[in-house]
C-alpha positions in Angstrom: -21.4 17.1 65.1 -20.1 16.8 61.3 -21.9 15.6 58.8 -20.5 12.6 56.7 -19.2 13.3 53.1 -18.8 11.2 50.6 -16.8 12.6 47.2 -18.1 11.2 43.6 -15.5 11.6 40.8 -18.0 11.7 38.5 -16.1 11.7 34.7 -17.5 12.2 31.8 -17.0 12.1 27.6 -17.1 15.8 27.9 -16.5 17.1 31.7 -15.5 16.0 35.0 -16.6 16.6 38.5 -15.6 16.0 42.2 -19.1 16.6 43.6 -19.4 15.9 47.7 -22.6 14.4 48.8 -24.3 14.7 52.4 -27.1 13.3 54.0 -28.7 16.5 56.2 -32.3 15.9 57.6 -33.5 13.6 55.8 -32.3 14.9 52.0 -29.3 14.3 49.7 -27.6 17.3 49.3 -24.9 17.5 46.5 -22.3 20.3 46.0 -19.6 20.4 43.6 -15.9 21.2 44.8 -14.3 21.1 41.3 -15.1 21.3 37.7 -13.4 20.9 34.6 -13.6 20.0 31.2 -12.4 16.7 29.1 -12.4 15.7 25.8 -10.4 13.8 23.5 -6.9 15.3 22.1 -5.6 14.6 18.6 -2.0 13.1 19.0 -0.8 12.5 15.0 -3.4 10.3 13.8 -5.1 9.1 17.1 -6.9 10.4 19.3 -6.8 9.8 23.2 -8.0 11.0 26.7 -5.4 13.2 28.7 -5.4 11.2 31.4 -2.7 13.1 33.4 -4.6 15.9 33.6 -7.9 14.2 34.5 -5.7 12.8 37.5 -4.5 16.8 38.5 -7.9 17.7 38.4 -8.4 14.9 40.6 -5.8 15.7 42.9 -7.1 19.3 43.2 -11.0 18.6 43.5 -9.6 16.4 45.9 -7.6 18.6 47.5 -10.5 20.8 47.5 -12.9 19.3 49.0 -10.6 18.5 52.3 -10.6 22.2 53.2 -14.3 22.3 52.9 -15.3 19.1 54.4 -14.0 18.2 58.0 -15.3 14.5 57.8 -14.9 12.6 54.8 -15.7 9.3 54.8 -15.5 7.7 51.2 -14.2 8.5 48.1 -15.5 6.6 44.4 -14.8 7.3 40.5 -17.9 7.2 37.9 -16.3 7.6 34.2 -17.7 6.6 30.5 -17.4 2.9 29.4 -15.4 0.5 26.9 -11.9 2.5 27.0 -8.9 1.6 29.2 -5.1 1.8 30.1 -2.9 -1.4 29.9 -0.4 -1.3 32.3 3.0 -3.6 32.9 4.1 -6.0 35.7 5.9 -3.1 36.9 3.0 -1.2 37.6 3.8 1.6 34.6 1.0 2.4 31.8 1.7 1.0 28.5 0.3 4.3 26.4 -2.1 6.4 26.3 -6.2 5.9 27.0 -7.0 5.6 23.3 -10.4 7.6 22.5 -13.0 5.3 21.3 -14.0 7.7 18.6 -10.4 7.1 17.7 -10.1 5.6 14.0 -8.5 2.4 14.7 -11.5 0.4 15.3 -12.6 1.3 12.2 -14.1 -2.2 10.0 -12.9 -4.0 13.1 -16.5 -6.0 13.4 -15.7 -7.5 10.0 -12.7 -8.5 11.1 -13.8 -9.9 14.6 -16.6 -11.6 12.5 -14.0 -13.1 10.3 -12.5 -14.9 13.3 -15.8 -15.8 15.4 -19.1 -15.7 13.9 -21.2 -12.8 15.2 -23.7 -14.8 16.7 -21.6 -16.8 18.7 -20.4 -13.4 20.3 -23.6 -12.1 21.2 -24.9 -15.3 22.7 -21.6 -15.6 25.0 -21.7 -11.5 26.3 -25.6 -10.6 24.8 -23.9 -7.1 24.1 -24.7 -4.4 21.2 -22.8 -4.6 18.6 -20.5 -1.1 18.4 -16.7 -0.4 16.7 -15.9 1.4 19.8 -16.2 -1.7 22.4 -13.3 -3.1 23.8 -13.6 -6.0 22.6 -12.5 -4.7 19.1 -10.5 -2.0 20.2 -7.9 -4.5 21.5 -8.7 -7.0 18.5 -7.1 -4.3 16.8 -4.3 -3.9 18.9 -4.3 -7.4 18.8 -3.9 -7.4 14.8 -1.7 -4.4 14.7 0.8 -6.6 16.8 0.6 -4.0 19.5 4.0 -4.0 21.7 1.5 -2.0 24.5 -0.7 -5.4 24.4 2.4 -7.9 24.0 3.7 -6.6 27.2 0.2 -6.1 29.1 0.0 -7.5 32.8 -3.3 -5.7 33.3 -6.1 -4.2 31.5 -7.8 -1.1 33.6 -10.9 0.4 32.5 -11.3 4.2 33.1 -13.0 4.1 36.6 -10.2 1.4 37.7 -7.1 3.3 36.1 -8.3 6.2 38.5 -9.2 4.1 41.7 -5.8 2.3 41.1 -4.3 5.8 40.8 -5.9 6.5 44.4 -5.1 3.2 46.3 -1.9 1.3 44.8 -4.7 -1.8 43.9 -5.6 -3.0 40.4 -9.2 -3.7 40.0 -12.0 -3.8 37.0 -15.8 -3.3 38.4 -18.4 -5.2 36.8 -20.8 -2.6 35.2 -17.8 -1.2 33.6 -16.5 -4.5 32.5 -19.8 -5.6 30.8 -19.5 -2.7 28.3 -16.6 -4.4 26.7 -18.0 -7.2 25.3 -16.0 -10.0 26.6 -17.8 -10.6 29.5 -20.9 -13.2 30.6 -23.8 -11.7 31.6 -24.9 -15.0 33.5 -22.1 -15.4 35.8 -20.7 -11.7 35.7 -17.0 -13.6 34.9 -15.4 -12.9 31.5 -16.3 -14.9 28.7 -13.1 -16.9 28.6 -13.8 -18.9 25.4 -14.3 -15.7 23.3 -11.1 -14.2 24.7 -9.3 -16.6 23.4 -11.0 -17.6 20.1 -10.4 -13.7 19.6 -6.7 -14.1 20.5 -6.3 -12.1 23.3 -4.1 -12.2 26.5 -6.2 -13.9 29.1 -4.1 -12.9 31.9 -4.7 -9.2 31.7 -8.2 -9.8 32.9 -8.9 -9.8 36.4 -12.0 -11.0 38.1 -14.6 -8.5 38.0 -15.7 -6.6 41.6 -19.5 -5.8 42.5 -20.3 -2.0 43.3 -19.9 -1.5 47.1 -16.2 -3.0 47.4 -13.7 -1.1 49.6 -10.4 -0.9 47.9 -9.1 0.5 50.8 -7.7 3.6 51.9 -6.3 6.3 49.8 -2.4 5.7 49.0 0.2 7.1 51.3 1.0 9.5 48.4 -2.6 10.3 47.4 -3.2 11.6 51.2 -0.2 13.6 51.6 -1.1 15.4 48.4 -4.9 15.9 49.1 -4.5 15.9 52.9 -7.4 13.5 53.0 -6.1 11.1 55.7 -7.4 7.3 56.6 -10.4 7.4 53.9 -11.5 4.5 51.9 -12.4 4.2 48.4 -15.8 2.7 48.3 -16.6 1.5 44.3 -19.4 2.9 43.1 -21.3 1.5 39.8 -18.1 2.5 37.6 -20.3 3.2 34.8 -21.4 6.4 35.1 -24.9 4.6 33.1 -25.1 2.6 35.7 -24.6 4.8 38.4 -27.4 7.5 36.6 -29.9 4.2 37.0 -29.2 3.9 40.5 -30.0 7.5 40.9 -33.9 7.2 38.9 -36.7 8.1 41.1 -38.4 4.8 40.4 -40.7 3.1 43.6 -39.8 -0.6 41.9 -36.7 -2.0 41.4 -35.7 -4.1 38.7 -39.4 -5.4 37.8 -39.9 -8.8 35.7 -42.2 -6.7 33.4 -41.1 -3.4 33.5 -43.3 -0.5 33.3 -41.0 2.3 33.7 -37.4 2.9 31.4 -34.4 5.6 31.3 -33.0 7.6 29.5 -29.7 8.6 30.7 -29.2 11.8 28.9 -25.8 13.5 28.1 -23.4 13.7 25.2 -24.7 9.9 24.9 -28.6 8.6 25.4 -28.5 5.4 26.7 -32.4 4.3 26.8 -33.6 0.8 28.5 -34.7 -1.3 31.2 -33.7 -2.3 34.6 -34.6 -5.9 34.6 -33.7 -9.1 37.1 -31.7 -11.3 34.9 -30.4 -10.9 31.1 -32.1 -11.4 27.9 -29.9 -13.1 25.5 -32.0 -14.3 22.4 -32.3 -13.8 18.6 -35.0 -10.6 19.5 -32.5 -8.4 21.5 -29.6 -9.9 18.8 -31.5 -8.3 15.8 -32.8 -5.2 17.5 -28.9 -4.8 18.3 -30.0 -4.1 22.4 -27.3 -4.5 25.1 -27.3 -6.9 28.1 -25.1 -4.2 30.8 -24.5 -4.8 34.1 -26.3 -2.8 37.1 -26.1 -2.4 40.8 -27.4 -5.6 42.9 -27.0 -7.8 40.1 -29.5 -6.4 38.0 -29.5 -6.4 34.0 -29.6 -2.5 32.4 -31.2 -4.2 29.0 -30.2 -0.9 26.5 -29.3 0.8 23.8 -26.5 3.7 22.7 -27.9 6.3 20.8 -25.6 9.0 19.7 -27.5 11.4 22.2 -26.7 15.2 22.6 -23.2 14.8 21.0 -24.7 16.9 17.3 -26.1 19.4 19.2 -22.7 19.9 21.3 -20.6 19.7 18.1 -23.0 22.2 16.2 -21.8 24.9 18.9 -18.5 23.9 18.4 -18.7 24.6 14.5 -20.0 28.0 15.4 -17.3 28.7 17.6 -14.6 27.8 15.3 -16.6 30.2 13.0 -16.3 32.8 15.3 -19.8 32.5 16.3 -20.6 32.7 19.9 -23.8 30.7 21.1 -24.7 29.8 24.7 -27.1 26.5 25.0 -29.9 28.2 26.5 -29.6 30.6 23.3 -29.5 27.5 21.0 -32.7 26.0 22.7 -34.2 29.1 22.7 -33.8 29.6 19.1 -34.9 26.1 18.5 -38.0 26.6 20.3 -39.4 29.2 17.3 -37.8 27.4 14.4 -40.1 25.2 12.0 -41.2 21.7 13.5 -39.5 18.6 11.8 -38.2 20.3 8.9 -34.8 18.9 8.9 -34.9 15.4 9.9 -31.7 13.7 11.0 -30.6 10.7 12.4 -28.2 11.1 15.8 -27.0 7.1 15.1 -26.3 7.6 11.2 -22.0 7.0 11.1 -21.4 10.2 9.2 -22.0 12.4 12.7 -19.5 9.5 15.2 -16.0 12.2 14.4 -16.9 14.7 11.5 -14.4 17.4 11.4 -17.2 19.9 11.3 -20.8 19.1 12.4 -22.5 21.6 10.4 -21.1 20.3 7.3 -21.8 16.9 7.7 -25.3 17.9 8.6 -25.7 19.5 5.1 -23.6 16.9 3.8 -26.2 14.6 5.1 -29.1 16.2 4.0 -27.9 16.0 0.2 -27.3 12.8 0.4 -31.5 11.6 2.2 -33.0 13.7 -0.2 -33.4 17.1 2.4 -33.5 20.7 1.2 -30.4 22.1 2.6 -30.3 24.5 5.8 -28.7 27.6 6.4 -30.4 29.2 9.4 -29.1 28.1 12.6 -31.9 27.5 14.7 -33.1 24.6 12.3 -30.3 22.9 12.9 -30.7 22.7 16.6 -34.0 21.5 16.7 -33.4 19.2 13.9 -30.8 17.6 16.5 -33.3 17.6 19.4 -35.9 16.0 17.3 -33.7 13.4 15.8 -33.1 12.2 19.3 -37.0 11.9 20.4 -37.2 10.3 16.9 -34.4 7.3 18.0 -36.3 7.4 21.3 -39.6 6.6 19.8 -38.2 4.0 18.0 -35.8 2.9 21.1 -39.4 2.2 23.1 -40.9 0.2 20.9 -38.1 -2.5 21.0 -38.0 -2.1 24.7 -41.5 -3.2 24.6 -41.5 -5.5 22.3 -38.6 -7.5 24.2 -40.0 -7.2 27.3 -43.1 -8.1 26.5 -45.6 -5.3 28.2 -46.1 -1.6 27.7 -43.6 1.0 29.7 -45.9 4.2 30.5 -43.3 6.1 31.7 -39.8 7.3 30.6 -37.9 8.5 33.1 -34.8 11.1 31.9 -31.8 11.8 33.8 -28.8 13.5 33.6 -27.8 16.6 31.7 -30.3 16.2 29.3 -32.8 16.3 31.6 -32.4 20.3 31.8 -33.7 20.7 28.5 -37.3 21.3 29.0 -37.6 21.1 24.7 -36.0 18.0 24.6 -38.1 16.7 27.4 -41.2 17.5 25.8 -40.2 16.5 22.4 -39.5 12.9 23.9 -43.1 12.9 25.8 -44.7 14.0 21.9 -42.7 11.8 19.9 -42.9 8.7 22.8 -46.6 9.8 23.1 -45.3 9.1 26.8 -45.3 10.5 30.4 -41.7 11.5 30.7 -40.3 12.8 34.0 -37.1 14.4 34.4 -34.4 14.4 37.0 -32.3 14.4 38.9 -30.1 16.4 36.7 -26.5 15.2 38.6 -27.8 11.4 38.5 -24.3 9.8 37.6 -23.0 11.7 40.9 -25.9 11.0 42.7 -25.6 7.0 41.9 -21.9 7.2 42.9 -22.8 8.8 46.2 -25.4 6.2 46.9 -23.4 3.3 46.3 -20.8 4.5 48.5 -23.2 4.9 51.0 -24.2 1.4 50.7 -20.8 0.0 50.5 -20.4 2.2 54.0 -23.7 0.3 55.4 -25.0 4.1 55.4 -28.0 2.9 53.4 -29.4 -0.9 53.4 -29.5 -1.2 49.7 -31.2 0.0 46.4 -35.2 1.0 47.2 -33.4 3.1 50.8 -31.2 4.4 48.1 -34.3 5.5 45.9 -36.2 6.2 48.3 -33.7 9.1 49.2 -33.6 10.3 45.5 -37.5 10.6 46.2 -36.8 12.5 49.1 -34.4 14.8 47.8 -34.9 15.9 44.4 -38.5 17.5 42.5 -38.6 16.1 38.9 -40.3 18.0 36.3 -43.4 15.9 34.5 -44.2 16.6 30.5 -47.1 14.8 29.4 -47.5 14.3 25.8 -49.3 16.2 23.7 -50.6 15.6 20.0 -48.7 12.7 18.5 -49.9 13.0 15.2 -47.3 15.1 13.3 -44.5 12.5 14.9 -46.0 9.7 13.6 -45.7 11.2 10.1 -42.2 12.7 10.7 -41.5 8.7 12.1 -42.5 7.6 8.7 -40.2 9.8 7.2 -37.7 9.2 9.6 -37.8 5.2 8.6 -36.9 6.2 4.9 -33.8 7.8 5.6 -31.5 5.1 5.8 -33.2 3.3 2.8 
């Protein structure tokens, strides 16, 4: 007999996937059909997401995957948060997917503060405070007397332009929707009052949908082109953050006093708890942590931190230098370089879009008082170490809002590969850290499908799979001291 499949478009800030999951014996096995890259394109003075040819790598992986699998049951998209399409009453997109490192949001929390005061945002949506939200990437539309927004009949985020690309129905999944800022984290509804204090079309937004929905089966279209006949799309946690939580190897779910957190490690760290219910107070408000939805009706209480995005763009410098590094080269060469020489912040606003890393690295040293750098492999552990720094600092607000110590931080995703990282984290932390699964936003996606299916009964079957399936690797922390002075420096740099 064939063995179920279920396909997670899995789409990232920097690549995309369509990875098939199977259930053989009594383990999760994941293999990938397709594989491509993304990444934002300059168009004149914006920048946006090709979303046409996300949707023909779609089409292909797709496509794919039918020829390989004889018994696909589900299909579900995971993508990045807070950016979207507006489309028309006719169905037809109104522009591009704008980029969120795109300029135009820009001093756009002044502005949005001008109109409603910043508290009252945060106590009706308990969400971090970040240009690239949604909430003021349409304020500026909004401002800029967009025709796109004028015309709107729909706002899409990322995972529901591409499951309304597979089944003809408009939708907008919860975990995805909380990113944007405009939504309730009590009742999971928008936050209707700051809509429109903020002056923006009401009607576009529709009702949020819980993980586990069937949309339905693919589009007549869709199946001809992918000869994948009859198969729903079952939503997954749209938020590929979301999804990664899922997918941690933890035995308790959503604790009242946690003792476990995440890092979801990629070109973004997003580091926090999985909790029962939100914390919306003047604490989480000046620590500037995010109330996010998660699967079952759970709270992800987090923060963005600019993640593995410096150490990305540092290759990319190189390369347009016509210097050719690989990444287990660059960790390799951080490994011998000189411990936290170079100290540099992954959150400081000078690394969101520079046009060259490396120069705003120096740039950035001048300006904190730092001896300049010239050899490489300084700068990549100076980017590795930054991050364990933000972690460090990342835990103690964690614990400090939730009111108990967290002994162990679990890291998953992309990051999770890099041993260095992994152990720099555990030193800095002073923390057990365990690592993996590696494809965690996939392996979320897949699970919730299952669920939606009635494959698995919920959220500790689905982790107790993970358990089953995949063999983290444990760093245990060694001697803290020389973080705790390269934290005190780290404090002064902003100053």
């Amino acid at each position: 007999m064939s063995v179920e499949t279920h396909l997670a478009i899995d789409l990232g800030a920097s690549g995309g996937r369509v990875i098939a999951g199977q259930v053989v014996g009594d383990q999760l096995k994941l293999e990938t059909s397709h594989r491509f890259a993304n990444g934002p394109v300059r168009m004149r003075k914006t920048l946006v997401w090709d979303s046409v040819g996300l949707w023909q790598h779609i089409l292909a992986g797709l496509s794919t995957a039918a020829g390989q699998y004889d018994r696909v049951v589900s299909v579900g998209v995971d993508t990045w948060g807070v950016d979207y399409v507006l489309i028309d009453s006719d169905d037809v997109p109104l522009g591009p997917a704008f980029n969120y490192r795109d300029a135009r949001t820009q001093g756009m929390l002044d502005q949005a503060f001008a109109i409603v005061p910043r508290g009252d945002i945060f106590a009706a949506t308990g969400v971090q405070f970040m240009e690239i939200n949604t909430a003021y990437q349409l304020l500026s539309q909004r401002l800029a007397e967009s025709p796109a927004l004028a015309s709107a009949d729909a706002i899409l985020l990322m995972g529901d332009f591409f499951h309304w690309l597979l089944t003809g129905r408009r939708s907008i999944e919860v975990t995805n929707a909380s990113t944007t800022q405009l939504l309730d984290p009590q009742s999971g509804d928008w936050a209707w009052g700051l809509i429109s204090r903020l002056g923006l079309p009401s009607k576009i937004f529709a009702k949020p949908i819980e993980p586990g929905t069937n949309l339905g089966t693919l589009d007549p279209h869709v199946a001809a082109a992918t000869s994948l006949q009859d198969v729903p799309v079952i939503v997954p946690a749209t938020h590929d953050t979301a999804s990664a939580v899922l997918a941690v190897p933890a035995e308790n779910f959503a604790p009242a006093k946690p003792d476990w957190c995440y890092i979801s490690s990629g070109t973004w760290s997003l580091m926090g708890c999985e909790i029962p219910r939100p914390i919306v107070n003047e604490t989480v408000s000046g620590l500037n942590f995010t109330n996010e939805r998660g699967v079952g009706g759970t709270t992800r209480l987090l923060k963005n931190i600019g993640g593995l995005w410096i150490f990305q763009q540092i290759r990319a410098s190189l390369q347009r230098r016509d210097i050719p590094v690989t990444w287990d080269t660059m960790v390799r060469q951080a490994e011998t370089a000189p411990p936290l020489r170079l100290l540099i912040d992954p959150d400081d606003p000078s690394f969101v879009a520079p046009d060259d890393m490396i120069d705003a690295i120096q740039a950035y040293a001048g300006r904190t008082g730092q001896p300049e750098v010239a050899d490489h492999a300084t700068l990549y552990r100076a980017a590795l170490e930054g991050l364990a720094l933000r972690y460090r600092i990342c835990l103690a607000s964690l614990e400090k809002i939730v009111g108990g110590e967290i002994d162990t931080i679990h890291v998953v995703g992309g990051g999770s590969l890099n041993g260095l990282l992994c152990q720099m984290t555990a030193d800095a932390c002073n923390r057990r850290v365990v690592a993996g699964p590696v494809e965690a936003t996939a392996t979320g996606n897949v699970l919730m499908q299952m669920i939606g299916c009635g494959r698995l009964a919920g959220v500790q079957e689905a982790r107790a799979l993970v358990r089953a399936s995949f063999s983290p690797k444990v760093f245990r922390p060694r001697d803290p001291r020389p973080w705790d002075e390269a934290a005190r420096r780290f404090a002064e740099l902003g100053r």
